[in-house]
C-alpha positions in Angstrom: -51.5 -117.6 20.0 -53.1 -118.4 16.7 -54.7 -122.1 16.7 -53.2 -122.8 13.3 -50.1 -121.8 14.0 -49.7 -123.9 17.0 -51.2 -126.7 14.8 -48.6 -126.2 12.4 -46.0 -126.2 15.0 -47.2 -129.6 16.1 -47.8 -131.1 12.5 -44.1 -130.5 12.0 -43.0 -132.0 15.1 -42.1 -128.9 17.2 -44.4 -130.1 20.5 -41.8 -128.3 22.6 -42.9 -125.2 21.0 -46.3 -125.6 20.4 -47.1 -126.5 24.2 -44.9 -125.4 26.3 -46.2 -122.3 28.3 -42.4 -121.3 28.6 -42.4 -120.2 24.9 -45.7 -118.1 25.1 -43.2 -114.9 24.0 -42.1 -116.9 20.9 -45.4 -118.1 20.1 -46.9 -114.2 20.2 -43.6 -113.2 18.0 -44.1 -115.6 15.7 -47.7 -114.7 15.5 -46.7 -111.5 14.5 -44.1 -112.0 12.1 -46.2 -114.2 9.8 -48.9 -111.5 9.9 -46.0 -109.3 8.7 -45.1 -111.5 5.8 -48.5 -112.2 4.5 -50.2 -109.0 5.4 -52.7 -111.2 7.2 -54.3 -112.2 10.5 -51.8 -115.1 11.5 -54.4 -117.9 11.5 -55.2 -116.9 7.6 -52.1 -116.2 6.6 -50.3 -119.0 8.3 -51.8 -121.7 5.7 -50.1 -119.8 2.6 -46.6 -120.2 4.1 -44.4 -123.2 2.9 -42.7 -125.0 5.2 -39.4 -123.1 4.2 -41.2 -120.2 4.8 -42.2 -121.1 8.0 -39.0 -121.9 9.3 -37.8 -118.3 7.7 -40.9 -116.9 9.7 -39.3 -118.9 13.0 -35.9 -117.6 12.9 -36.9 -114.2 12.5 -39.3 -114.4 15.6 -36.3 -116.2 17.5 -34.1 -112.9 16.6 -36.5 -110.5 17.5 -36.4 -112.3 20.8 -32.9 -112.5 21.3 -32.2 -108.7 20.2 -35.1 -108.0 22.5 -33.4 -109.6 25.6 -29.7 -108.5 24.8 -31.0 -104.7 24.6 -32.7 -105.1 27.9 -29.5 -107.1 29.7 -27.8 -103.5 28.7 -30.9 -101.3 30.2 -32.2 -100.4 27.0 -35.7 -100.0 25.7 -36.9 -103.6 24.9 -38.7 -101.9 21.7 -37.5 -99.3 19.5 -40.6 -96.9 19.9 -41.7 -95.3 23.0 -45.0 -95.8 24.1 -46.5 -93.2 26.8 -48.0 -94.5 29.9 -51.5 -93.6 30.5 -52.6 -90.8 33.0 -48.8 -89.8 33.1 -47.6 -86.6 31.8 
């Protein structure tokens, strides 16, 4: 996880999150979600988000989770594209 964003996570009271090995999956999500809305590495593009923004860039990490894990509970892929295993044909 990005040192700024975990900073960030901590400068606005979110410990829980910013600590917790539990949330390692959110952390790596969110990571990726803020690179998506700034078109940047997370750790630069992390310090151009608002705060609202932010918290926008949370609860769209949090519902990529949960759609992840309710596609899986039905046996689905956990990721809409298919990616080969190596040295398998």
């Amino acid at each position: 996880m990005s040192i700024r964003v975990k900073g960030r996570l901590r400068r606005m009271q979110m410990h829980d999150l910013a600590d917790d090995g539990s949330n390692h999956e959110f952390r790596v999500v969110l990571d990726q979600v803020i690179s998506e809305q700034t078109g940047l590495p997370c750790d630069e593009g992390v310090d151009l988000l608002s705060d609202e923004q932010f918290m926008d860039a949370m609860e769209k990490a949090k519902a990529r989770i949960k759609k992840k894990k309710e596609k899986a509970s039905r046996g689905e892929a956990a990721y809409d594209k298919e990616v080969p295993l190596a040295g398998i044909s």
